[in-house]
C-alpha positions in Angstrom: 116.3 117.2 87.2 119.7 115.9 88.5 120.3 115.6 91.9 123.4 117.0 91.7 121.3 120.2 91.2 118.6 119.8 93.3 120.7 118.7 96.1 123.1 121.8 95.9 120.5 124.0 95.9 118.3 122.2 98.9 121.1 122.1 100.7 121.8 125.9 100.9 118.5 126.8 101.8 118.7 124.0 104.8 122.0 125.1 106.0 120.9 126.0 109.8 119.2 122.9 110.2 122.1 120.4 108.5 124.2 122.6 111.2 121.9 121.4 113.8 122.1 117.8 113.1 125.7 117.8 112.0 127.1 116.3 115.5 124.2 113.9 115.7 125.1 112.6 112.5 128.8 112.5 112.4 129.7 108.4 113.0 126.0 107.5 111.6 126.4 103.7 110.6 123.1 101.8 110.0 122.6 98.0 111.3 122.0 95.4 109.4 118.2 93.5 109.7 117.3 90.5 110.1 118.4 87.9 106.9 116.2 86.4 105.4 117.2 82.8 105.8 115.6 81.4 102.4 117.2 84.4 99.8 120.4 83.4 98.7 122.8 85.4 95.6 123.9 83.3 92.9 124.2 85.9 89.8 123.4 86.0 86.3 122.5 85.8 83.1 120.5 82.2 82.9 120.2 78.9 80.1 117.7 76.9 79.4 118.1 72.9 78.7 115.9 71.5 76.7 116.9 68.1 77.4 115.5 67.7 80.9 113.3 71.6 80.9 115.1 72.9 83.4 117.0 76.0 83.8 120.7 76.7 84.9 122.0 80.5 86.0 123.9 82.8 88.2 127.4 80.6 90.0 125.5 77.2 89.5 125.8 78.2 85.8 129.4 79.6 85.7 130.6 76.6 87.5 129.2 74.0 85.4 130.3 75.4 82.5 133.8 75.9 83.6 134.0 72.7 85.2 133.7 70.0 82.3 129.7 70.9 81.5 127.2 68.1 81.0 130.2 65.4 80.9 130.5 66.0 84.3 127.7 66.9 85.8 124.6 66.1 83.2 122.2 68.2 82.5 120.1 69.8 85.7 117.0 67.9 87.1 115.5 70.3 89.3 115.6 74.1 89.3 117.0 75.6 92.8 115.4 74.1 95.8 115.9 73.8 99.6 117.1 71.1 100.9 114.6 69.8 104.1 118.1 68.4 105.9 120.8 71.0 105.6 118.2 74.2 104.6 120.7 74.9 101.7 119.9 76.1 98.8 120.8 73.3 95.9 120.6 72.2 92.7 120.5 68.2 91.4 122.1 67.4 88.4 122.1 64.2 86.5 125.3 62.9 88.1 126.0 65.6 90.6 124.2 68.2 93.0 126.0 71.7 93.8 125.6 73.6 97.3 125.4 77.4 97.8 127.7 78.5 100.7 127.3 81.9 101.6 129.1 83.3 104.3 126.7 86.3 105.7 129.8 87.7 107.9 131.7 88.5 104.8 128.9 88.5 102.1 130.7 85.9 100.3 129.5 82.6 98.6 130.2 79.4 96.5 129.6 76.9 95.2 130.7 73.4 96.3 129.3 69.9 94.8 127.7 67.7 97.2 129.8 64.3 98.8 127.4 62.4 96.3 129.2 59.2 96.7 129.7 59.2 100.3 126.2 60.0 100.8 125.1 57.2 99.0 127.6 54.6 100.2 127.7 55.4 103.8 125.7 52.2 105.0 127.8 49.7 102.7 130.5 47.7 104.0 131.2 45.2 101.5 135.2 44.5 100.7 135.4 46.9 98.3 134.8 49.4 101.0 136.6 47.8 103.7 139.4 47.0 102.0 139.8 51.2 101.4 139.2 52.2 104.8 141.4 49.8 105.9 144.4 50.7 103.6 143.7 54.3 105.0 144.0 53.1 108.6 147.0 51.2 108.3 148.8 54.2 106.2 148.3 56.9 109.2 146.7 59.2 106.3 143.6 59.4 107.8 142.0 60.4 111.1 138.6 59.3 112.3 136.5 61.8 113.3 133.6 61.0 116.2 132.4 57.5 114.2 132.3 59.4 110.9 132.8 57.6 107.7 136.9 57.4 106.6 138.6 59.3 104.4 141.4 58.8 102.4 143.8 61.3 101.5 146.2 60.1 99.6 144.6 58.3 96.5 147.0 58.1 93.6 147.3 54.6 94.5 144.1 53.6 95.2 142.7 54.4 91.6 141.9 51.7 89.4 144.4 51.5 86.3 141.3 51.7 83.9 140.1 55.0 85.6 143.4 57.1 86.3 143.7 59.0 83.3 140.0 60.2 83.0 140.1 60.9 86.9 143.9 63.2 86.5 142.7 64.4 83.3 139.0 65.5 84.0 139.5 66.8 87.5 141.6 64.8 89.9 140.6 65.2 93.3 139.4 68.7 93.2 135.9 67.7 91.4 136.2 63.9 92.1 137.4 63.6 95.7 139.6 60.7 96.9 138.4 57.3 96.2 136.0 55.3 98.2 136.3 51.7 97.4 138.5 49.8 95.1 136.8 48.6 91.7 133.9 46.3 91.7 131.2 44.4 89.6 128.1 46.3 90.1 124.8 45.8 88.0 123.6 48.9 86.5 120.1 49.5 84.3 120.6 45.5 84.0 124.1 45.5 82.9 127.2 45.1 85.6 130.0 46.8 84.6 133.3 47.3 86.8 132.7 50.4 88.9 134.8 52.8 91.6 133.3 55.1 93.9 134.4 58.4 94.6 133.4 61.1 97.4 131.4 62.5 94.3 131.4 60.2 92.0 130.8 56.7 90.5 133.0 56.2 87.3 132.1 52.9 85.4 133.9 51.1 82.7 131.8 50.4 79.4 133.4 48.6 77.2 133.1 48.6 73.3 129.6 47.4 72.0 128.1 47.6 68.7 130.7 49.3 66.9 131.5 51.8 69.8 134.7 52.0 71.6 135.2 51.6 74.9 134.6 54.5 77.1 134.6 55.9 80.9 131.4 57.3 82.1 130.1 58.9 84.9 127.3 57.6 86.6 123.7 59.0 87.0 124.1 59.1 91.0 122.3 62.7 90.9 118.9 60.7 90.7 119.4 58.3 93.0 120.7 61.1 95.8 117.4 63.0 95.1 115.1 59.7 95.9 117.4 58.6 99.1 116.6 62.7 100.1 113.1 62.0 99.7 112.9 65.0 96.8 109.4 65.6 95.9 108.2 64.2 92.2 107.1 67.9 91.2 110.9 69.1 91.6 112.0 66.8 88.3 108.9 67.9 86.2 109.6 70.4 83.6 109.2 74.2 83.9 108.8 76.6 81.6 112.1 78.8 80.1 113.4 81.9 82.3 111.9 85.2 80.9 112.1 88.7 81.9 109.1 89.3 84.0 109.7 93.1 84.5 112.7 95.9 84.6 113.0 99.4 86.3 115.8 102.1 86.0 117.0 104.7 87.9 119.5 107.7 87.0 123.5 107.4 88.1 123.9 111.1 87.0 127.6 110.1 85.3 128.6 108.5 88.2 130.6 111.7 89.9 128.6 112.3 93.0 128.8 110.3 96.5 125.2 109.0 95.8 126.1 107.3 92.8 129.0 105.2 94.6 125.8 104.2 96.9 123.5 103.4 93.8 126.7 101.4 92.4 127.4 99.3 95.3 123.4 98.8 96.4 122.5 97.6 93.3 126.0 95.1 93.5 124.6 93.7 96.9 121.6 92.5 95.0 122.7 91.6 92.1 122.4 87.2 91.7 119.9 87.3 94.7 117.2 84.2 94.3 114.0 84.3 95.7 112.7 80.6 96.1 109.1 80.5 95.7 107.1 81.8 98.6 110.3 83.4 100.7 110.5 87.0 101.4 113.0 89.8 100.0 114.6 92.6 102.7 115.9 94.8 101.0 117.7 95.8 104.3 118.8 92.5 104.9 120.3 92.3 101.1 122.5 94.9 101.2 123.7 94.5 105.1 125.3 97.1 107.0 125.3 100.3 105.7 128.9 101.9 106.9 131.8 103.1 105.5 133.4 99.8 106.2 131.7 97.8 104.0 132.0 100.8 101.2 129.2 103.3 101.8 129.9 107.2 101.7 127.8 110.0 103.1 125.5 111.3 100.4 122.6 113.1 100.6 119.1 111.9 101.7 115.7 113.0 103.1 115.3 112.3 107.2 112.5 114.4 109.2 111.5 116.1 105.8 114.7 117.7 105.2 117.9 116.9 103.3 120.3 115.7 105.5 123.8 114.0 104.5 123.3 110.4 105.5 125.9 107.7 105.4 124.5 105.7 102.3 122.8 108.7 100.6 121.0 107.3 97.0 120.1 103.6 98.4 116.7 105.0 98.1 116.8 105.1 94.4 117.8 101.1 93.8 114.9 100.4 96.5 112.6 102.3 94.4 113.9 100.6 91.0 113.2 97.7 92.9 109.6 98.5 94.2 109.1 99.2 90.8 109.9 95.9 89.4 108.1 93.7 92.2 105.0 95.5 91.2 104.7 94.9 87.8 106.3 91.6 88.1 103.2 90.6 90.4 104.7 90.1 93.7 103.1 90.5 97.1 104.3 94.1 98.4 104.5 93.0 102.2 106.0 96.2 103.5 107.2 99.8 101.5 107.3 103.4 102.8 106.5 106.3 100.7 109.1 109.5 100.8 108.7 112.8 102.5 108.7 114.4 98.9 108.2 113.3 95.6 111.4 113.9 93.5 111.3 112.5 90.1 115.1 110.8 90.3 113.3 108.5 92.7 110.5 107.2 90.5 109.2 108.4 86.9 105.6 108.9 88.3 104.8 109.7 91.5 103.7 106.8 93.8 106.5 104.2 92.4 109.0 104.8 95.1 110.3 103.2 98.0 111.8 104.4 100.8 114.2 102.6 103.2 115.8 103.5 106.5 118.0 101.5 108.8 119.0 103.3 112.5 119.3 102.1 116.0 115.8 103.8 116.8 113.8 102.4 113.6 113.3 100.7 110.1 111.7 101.2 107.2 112.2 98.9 105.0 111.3 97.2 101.8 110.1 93.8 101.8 107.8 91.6 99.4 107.1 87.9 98.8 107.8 85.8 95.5 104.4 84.1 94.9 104.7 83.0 91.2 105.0 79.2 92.2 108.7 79.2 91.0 112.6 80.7 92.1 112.9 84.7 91.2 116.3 86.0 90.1 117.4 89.3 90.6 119.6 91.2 88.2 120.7 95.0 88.8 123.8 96.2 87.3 124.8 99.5 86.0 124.1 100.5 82.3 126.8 103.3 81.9 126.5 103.8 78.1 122.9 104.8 79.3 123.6 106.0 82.7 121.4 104.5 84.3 121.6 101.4 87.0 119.1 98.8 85.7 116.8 96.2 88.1 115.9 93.1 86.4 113.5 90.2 87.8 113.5 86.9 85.9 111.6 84.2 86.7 108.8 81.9 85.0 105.7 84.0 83.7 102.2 82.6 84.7 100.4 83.6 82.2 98.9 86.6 84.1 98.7 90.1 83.1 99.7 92.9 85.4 98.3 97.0 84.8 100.0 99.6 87.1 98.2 102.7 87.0 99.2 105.9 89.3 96.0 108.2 89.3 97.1 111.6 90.5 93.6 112.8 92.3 95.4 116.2 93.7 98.6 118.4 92.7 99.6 121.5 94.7 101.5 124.2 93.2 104.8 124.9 95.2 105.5 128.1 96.7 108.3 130.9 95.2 110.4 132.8 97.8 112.1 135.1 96.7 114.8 136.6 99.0 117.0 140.0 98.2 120.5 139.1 98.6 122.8 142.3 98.1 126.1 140.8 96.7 124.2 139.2 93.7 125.1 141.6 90.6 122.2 143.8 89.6 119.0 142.6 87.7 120.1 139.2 88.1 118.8 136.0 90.4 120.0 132.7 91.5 117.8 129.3 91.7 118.7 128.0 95.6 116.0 125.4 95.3 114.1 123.9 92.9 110.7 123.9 93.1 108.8 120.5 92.9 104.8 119.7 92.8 103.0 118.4 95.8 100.6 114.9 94.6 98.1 112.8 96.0 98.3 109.7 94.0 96.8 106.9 94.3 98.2 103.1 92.5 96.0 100.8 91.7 97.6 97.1 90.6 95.4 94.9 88.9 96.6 91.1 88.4 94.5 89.6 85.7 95.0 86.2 84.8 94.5 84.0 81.7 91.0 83.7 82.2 90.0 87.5 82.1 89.8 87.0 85.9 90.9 89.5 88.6 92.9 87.6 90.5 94.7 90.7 92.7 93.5 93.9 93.2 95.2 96.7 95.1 95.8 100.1 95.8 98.4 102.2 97.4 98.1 105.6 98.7 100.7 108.3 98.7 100.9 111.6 99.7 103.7 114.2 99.3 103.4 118.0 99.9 104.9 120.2 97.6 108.9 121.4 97.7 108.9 125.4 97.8 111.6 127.2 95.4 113.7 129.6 96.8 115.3 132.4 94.7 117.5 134.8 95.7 118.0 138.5 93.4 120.2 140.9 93.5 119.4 144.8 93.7 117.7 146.7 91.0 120.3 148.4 88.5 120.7 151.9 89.9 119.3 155.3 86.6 122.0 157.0 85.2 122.3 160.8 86.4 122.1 161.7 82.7 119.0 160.4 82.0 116.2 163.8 82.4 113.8 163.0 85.5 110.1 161.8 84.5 108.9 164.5 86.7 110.4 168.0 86.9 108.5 171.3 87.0 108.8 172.3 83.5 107.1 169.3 82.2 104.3 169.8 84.7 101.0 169.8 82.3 99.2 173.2 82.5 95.5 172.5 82.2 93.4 174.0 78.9 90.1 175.5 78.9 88.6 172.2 78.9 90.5 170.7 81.6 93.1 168.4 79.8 96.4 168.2 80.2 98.4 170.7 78.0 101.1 167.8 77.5 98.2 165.1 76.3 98.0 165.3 72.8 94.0 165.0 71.9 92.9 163.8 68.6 90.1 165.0 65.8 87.0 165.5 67.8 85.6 164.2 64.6 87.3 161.2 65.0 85.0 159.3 66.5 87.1 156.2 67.0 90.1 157.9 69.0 89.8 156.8 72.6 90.9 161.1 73.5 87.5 161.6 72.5 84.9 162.9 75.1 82.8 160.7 74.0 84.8 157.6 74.5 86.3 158.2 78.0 83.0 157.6 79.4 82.9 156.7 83.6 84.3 153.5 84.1 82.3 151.3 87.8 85.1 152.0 90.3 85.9 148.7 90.6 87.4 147.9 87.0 90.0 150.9 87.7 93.4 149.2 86.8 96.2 150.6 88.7 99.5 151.5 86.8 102.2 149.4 86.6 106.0 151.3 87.1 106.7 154.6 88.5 104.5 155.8 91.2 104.3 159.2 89.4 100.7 161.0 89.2 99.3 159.1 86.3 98.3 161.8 83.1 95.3 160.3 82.3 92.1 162.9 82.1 89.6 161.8 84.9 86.7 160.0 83.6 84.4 162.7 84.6 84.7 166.4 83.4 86.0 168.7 86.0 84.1 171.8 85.6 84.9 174.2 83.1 87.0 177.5 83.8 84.8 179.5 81.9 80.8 179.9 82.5 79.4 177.6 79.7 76.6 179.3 76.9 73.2 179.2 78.3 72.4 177.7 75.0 73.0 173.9 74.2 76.4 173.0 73.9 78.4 172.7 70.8 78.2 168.9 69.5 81.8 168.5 70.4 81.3 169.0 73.9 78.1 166.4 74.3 78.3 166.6 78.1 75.5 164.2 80.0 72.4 166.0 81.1 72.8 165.2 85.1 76.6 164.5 85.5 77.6 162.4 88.7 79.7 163.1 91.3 83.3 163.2 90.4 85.7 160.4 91.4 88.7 160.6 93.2 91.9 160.9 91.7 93.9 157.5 91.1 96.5 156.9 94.1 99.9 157.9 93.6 101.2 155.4 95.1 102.3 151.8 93.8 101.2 148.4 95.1 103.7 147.1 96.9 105.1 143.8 94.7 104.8 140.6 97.0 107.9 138.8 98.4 106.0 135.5 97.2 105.6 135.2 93.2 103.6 132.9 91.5 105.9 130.4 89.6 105.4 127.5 87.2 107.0 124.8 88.6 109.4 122.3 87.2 107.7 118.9 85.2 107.3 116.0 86.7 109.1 113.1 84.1 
């Protein structure tokens, strides 16, 4: 069931009230929630590096790749963490640690590698120091801001004649900064080699040894950062490969109505979201404002029980794609909203849906924590060869198993109203809205781990009345004049001897088995009288018991033909001649739930 049906049809049967609420609606823009400080958007997909056990993914991946790979940065020591000084989220590297910048006002971000080398050498004032910050003083290229540490700005000069073709060729000052020291001796893993530092870098001179040539590394600062930030032992130790802890869908119906430009751009404002260990996900606070000027359009939603437009119509359906995933991923549901109605484009079963509402007078929101002990990515993007937008949470698995299990424990049949509507063509009828079963569900989340243990068990109740159908039908197709009435004098049935209808052909009286017989039209209890269906004409069945005869019968016993009952019983009425009227409500099955 598309909503581009359902919606049409809802719509027309809720025109007074979408009348009602049209001024109140008209410059609707929701506000944004509060952000959740610790979720930050990186991207998609993800690798895995053997080499250290850690995983790279999302910007952090795209840069280092397109920025010289391992031979620049190494491979990555810690998965995402936040830092304790700055609250940023970061990665280390062996030789390098990259920042996220996100810029909430403008829901931009990027990446940008930390001043490794000025970190480490801001206390250190021997010549080779000095003699660069003086140079830079007595150039004019440098200011000096409040006692900060100098920069140099100019450093074409300043780089050592060993190191200038690696440092123009391999990134110049856009991944290497200026320099901040001219070269030195420095003793490394018990070797000294000639060394310059850089705002992000250390580049040392090796020279040829056993048979290999000389060469210009970079050096393995990324460690030596993490201790001097006090980074906890359990960051560096391995973890196990990204995997794809659980995935929902949700329709995009082709992507021609204003609720799939919603569903499009919802599911882009979430897409790359990481959820360090322990933070909490808004849903709200993902996706920001909800206004045309940050690319909603009205669409069609469900406030106060009735289908309303609603600038962002169809968020719903990403939210519930979302609910779906945290569930059977295992996270902590901290707050979700059920919907007026259950609508299967929300959810495939009833109970898996989540709905969210931003105004000025309330929230409802979705929100739950990551507790797997490690960082949650979020991937949703749209699948249009399947038309369908997909949510995808990756993270570590723990080993536990999750069971979802909706238990329906009531369904209501919806109502059919059917409405006469005189400029439909006869005999015909028109759907207005479709009709949609009322549940009680009940989900019940089990988290078992490893052991066989329950380690989570909870339930979530839901409860959604059912939709009524309304059908409108045109008038019944009016007889032809040439078509001879059912009921004109000279068909009236003149009675026999016996009572019957002249116009009621009677069967064998021998024929035991013919239902004309007297014999077989016994009296019927009053209550099992069926009334006729059709014209309200005088039905032309016999009644059940014998009128009397219009003749004085024998004194004698009867023939065996007539076998008439010793002591007859009164004699019934006659059958109305009148129909039942035919109810304006009509049972109806309703539409399956997928």
């Amino acid at each position: 069931m598309l909503p581009k049906h359902y919606f049409a049809r809802f719509a027309a049967g809720m025109a007074i009230p979408i009348l009602i609420l049209a001024t109140f609606l008209i410059g609707w823009n929701f506000t944004r929630a509060q952000p959740i400080e610790e979720t930050v958007r990186l991207g998609g997909p993800f690798r895995y590096y053997q080499e250290t056990g850690h995983n790279l993914g999302g910007a952090f991946l795209s840069y280092h790749t397109n920025n010289g790979s391992t031979e620049i940065f190494g491979f990555p020591i810690t998965e995402l963490i936040t830092d304790t000084h700055t609250g940023m989220t970061v990665q280390y590297f062996e030789r390098a640690r990259m920042e996220w910048h996100f810029d909430p006002t403008t829901g931009i971000g990027q990446v940008h590698l930390t001043d490794i080398g000025s970190e480490l050498t801001r206390t250190r004032s021997e010549p080779a120091f000095e003699q660069v910050r003086q140079a830079a003083i007595i150039s004019g290229t440098m200011s000096m801001p409040g006692g900060g540490s100098l920069r140099v700005l100019r450093p074409s000069q300043q780089v050592f004649d060993a190191f200038a073709p690696y440092y123009h060729e391999r990134g110049d000052e856009r991944l290497f900064g200026q320099p901040l020291s001219v070269p030195l001796v420095e003793q490394i893993e018990n070797e000294r080699y000639f060394v310059q530092y850089f705002e992000r870098a250390r580049m040392e001179y090796h020279p040829a040894t056993n048979g290999q040539p000389a060469a210009i590394r970079l050096g393995l600062l990324g460690y030596d950062l993490a201790r001097l930030n006090d980074v906890p032992t359990s960051a560096f130790a391995p973890v196990p490969p990204f995997t794809l802890l659980a995935t929902a869908s949700t329709p995009l119906y082709g992507g021609t109505l204003p609720e799939s430009a919603n569903i499009i751009l919802a599911a882009h404002l979430i897409d790359g979201l990481v959820v360090p260990a322990g933070a909490e996900l808004s849903f709200l606070a993902a996706i920001g404002t909800i206004s045309a000027d940050n690319g909603f359009v009205a669409g069609l939603g469900i406030i106060n029980d009735m289908i309303v437009p609603i600038m962002g119509g169809g968020i719903c359906q990403v939210s519930s794609a979302l609910y779906d995933a945290a569930l059977w991923s295992g996270m902590e549901i901290t707050e979700r909203h059920q919907h007026s109605y259950f609508l299967n484009f929300f959810a495939g079963q009833p109970g898996i849906e989540a709905a969210v509402y931003a105004a000025d007078e309330g929230w409802q929101d979705l929100r739950w924590r990551n507790r797997s002990g490690y960082p949650l990515h979020i991937r949703a993007y749209p699948d249009y060869a399947a038309d369908v937008v997909r949510v995808e949470l990756w993270g570590h698995t723990s080993g536990n198993t999750v069971q979802v299990s909706p238990i329906i424990t009531a369904a209501s049949e919806p109502p059919i109203i059917r409405i006469l509507d005189e400029t439909l063509e006869p005999n015909t009828e028109e759907v207005v809205r479709e009709a949609a079963l009322g549940y009680d569900v009940t989900v019940v989340r089990q988290i078992i781990g490893a052991d066989g243990t329950i380690r989570h068990n909870d339930q979530t109740f839901s409860s959604y009345p059912p939709v009524p159908g309304v059908i409108r039908y045109g008038p019944e197709a009016t007889e032809t004049p040439t078509e001879t009435p059912t009921e004109t004098p000279t068909e009236t049935p003149t009675p026999d001897a016996t009572g019957t209808p002249a116009s009621v052909e009677l069967a064998d009286p021998a024929d035991p088995a013919d239902p004309a017989d007297g014999q077989a039209q016994a009296t019927p209890a009053p209550e099992a009288t069926v009334l006729p269906e059709g014209p309200t004409e005088t039905p032309l069945d016999a009644p059940a018991e014998p009128e009397p005869t219009l003749e004085a019968a024998p004194a004698e016993d009867p023939p065996p033909s007539e076998a008439a009952p010793a002591e007859p019983e009164p004699t019934p009425e006659a059958a109305p001649t009148e129909a039942v009227p035919v109810p304006t409500f009509e049972a109806s099955i309703a539409p399956s739930v997928n």
